[in-house]
KOLPA-408276 format. One line per 2 residues: their letters; for each residue x, y, z of C-alpha. Coordinates in nm, 2 decimals. Each point is the difference from the previous one (the first is absolute). Layout:
A) X:Y:Z | ...
***
This chain:
XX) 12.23:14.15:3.59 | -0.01:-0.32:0.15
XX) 0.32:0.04:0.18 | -0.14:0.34:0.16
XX) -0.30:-0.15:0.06 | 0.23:-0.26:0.21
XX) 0.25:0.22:0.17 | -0.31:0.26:0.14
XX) -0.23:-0.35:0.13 | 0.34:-0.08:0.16
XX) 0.12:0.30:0.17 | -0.31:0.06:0.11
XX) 0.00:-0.35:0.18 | 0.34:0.03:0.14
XX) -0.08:0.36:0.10 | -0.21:-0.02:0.26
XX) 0.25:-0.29:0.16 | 0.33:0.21:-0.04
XX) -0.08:0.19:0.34 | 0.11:-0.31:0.19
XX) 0.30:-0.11:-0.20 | 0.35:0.20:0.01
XX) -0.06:0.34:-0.15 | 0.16:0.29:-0.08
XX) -0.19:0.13:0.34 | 0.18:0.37:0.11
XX) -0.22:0.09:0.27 | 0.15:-0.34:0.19
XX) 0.31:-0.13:-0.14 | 0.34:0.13:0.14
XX) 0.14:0.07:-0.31 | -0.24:0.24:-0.12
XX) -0.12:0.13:0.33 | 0.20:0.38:0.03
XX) -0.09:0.07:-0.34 | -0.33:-0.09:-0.01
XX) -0.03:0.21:0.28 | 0.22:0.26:-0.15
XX) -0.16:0.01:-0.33 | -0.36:-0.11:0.02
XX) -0.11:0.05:0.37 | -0.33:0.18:-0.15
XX) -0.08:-0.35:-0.22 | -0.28:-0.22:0.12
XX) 0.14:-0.31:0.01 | -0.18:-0.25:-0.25
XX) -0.10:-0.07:-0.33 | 0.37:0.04:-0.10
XX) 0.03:0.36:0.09 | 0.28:0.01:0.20
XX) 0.25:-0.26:-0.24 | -0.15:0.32:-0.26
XX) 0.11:0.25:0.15 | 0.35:-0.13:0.14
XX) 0.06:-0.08:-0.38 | -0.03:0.38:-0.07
XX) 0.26:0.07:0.24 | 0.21:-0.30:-0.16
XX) 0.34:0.18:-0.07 | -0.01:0.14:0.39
XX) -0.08:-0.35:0.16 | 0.27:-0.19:0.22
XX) 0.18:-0.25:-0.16 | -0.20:-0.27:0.18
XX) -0.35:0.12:-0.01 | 0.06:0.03:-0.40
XX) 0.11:-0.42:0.02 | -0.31:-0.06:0.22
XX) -0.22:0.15:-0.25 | 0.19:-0.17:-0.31
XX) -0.01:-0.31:0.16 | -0.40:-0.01:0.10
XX) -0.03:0.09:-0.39 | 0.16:-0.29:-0.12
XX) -0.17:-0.20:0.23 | -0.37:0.12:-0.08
XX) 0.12:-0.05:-0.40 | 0.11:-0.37:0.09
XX) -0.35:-0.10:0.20 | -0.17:0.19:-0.33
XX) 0.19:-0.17:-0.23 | -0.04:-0.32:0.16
XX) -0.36:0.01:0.04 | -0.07:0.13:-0.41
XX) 0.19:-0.33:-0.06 | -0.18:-0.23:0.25
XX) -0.35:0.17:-0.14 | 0.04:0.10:-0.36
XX) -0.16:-0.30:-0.13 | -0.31:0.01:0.21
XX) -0.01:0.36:-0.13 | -0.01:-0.06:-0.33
XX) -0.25:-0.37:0.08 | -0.29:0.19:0.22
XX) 0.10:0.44:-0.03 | 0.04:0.06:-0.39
XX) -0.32:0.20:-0.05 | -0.01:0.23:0.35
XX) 0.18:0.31:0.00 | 0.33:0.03:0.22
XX) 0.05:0.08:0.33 | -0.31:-0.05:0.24
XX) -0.20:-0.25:-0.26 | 0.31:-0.25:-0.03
XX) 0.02:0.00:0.37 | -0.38:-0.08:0.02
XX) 0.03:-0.25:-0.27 | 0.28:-0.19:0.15
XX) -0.22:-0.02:0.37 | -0.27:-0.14:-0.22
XX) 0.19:-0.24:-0.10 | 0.24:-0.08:0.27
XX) -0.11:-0.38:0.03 | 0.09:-0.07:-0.36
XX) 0.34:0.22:0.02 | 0.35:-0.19:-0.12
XX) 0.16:-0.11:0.34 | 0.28:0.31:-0.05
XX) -0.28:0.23:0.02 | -0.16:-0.17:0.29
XX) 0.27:0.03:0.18 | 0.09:0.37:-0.07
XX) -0.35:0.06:0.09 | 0.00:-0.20:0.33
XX) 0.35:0.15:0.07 | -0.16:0.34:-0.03
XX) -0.26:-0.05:0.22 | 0.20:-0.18:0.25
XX) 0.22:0.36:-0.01 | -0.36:0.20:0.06
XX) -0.14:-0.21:0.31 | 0.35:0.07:0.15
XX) 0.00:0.37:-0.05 | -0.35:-0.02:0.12
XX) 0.09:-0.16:0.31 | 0.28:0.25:0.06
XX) -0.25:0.26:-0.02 | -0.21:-0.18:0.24
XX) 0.26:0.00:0.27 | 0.11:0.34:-0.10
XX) -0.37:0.08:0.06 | -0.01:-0.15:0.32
XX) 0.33:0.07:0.16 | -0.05:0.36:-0.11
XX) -0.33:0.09:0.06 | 0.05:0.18:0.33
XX) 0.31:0.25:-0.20 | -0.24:0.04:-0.36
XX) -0.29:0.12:0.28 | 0.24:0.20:0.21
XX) 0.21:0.13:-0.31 | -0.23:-0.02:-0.31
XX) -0.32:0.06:0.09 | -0.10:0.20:-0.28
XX) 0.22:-0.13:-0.23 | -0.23:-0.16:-0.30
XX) 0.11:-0.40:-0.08 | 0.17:-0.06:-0.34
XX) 0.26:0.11:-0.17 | 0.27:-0.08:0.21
XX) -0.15:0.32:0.21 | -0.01:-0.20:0.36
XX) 0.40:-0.17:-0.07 | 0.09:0.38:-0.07
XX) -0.18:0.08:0.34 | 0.14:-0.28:0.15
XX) 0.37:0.09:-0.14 | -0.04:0.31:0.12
XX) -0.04:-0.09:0.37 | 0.24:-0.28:-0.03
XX) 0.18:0.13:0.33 | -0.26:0.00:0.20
XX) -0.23:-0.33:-0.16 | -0.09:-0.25:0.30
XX) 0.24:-0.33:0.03 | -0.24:-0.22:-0.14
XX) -0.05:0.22:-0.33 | 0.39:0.03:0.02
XX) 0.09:-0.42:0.03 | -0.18:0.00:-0.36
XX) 0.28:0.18:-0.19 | 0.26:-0.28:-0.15
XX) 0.32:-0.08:0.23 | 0.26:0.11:-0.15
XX) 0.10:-0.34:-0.17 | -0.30:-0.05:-0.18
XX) -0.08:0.21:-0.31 | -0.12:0.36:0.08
XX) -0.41:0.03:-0.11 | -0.17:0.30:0.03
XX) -0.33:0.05:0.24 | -0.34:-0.12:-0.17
XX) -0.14:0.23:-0.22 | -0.33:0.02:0.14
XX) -0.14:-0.14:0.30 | -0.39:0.07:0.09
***
């Protein structure tokens, strides 16, 4: 129990700080770009959705959008695995009678000043991952705001809803909005989510 108790407390604090880390992200990396819009263009980006449904289609993916997606896995189990072991410990010192998931997650903030230094740090590494996803959404926000009025006006925030929009009128998005996609040396991301 203990070690479930762990592992939920810790994907659910790496979780929220895997959107700005390298990803198994089909609606923007090359690799899995044609089938993502081959297979899933009907999937709302977010909450995992798409890397679900290009899964499905597994045995009809290119060779290199199957590798992309293999190699964010083993990536997300080596940040998991690393952060059980940096925070196991303060699991089992300050979390053994709250339930997993949510509760060990709470329990670990309560405690954050009294937290083993290889807990402190996955923590502060975590946040450090959020503020810059949140400032990429904040540039998004503003670069964009002129083509999310012109071309999503009605379209309801969250859900990956306004980067679908967005995506769709990717031809015809102002330069500014453009500029924020990744150059083509740096690692592909996909759009934000959700910007309000």
């Amino acid at each position: 129990m203990t070690a479930l108790r762990t592992l939920a407390a810790l994907l659910l604090l790496c979780a929220g700080a895997a959107a700005a880390e390298p990803q198994p992200a089909p609606q923007g990396d090359a690799a899995c770009k044609a089938d993502a819009e081959k297979f899933c263009k009907d999937v709302t980006p977010g909450k995992g959705r798409l890397i679900l449904c290009l899964k499905a289609h597994d045995d009809k993916l290119a060779p290199e959008c199957r590798e992309r997606l293999k190699k964010g896995a083993e990536e997300m189990r080596e940040r998991r695995s690393k952060a059980k072991e940096a925070c196991q410990e303060d699991v089992d010192k300050f979390c053994k009678s709250v339930d997993p998931g949510k509760d060990v997650l709470a329990c670990l903030k309560e405690h954050a000043a009294e937290l083993s230094a290889s807990c402190q740090k996955v923590r502060e590494d975590a946040q450090a991952r959020m503020k810059e996803l949140k400032e990429r959404q904040e540039k998004v926000k503003t670069a964009c705001k002129g083509d999310l009025d012109k071309f999503c006006k009605g379209v309801e925030a969250g859900g990956g809803r306004l980067a679908k929009c967005l995506k769709e009128h990717e031809a015809e998005l102002s330069e500014s909005c453009r500029a924020l996609k990744p150059h083509k040396d740096e690692k592909e991301r996909p759009l934000p989510k959700e910007t309000k």
